[in-house]
C-alpha angles and dihedrals in degrees: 000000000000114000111214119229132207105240124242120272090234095062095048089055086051085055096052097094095050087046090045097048096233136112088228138020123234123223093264092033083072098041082053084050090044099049081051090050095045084062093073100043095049125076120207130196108259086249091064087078114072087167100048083200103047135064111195135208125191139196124214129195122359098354104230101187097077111194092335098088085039094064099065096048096123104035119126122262107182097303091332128107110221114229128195122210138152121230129207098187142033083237097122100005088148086064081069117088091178115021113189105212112214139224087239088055085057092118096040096049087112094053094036089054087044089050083053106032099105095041129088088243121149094214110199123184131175092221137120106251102010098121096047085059090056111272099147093229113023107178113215126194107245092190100303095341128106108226126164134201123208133226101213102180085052092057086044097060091048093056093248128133122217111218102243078227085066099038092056086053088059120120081209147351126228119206101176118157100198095028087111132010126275128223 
């Protein structure tokens, strides 16, 4: 009997100009790729899915992805549908399994990670520092290269687990007590 595997991130990122349709991928065509690929490597509690069908993420701020994150709405994350929107407002962010956290919300990331600290939300952001404030992936730009580092005590106090697989990709890890509130 074959046992399915789950492929490696790294091959899934390889794919991304032929999924995308293009010859090459811009820088925010992979982080588009990259938030895809974090889905699979991060476990949420069974109360994180209002919507048992649907895994959401949503953009806060400028949304700097253009068409790129709205191309994979749709695509299949386990038995989830994965569904694009913007957000305006911190209104519903625990309808929110993954909240990109964008460049223009730089001034608002404490009260962002306070509207989110009791909901199983992956927060991401683009933005020096971030992860040392407390978003759980923060990218950051290694000459032309997308990288990302990883807050894990923020995840932890989400009730997220970060795939070791993940974690070992990681430019760097954050283990910062008091990087987000706690409860």
């Amino acid at each position: 009997m074959a046992v399915l595997r789950k492929p490696p991130l790294i091959l899934l990122l390889v794919a991304l100009p032929a999924l995308l349709g293009a010859q090459t991928a811009s820088e925010y065509d992979v982080k588009a790729a990259f938030l895809y690929n974090f889905t699979k490597f991060v476990d949420w509690p069974s109360d994180a899915f209002p919507d048992p069908g649907s895994l959401k993420v949503c953009v806060l701020g400028d949304n700097p992805f253009g068409a790129s994150l709205q191309t994979l709405a749709g695509e299949l994350v386990g038995n989830r549908k994965l569904t694009v929107m913007r957000t305006g407002s911190l209104a519903k962010p625990a309808g929110c399994q993954v909240l990109f956290i964008s460049r223009s919300e730089r001034e608002h990331v404490s009260q962002i990670l306070a509207a989110v600290k009791d909901s199983p939300v992956l927060t991401v952001g683009d933005t020096k520092g971030f992860a040392d404030e407390g978003v759980i992936i923060n990218f950051v730009l290694e000459g032309s290269k997308v990288r990302f580092e990883v807050n894990t005590d923020s995840a932890e106090r989400a009730g997220l687990k970060i795939s070791s697989k993940l974690l070992q990709l990681a430019k760097r890890i954050v283990a910062n007590p008091g990087a987000r509130p706690g409860p």
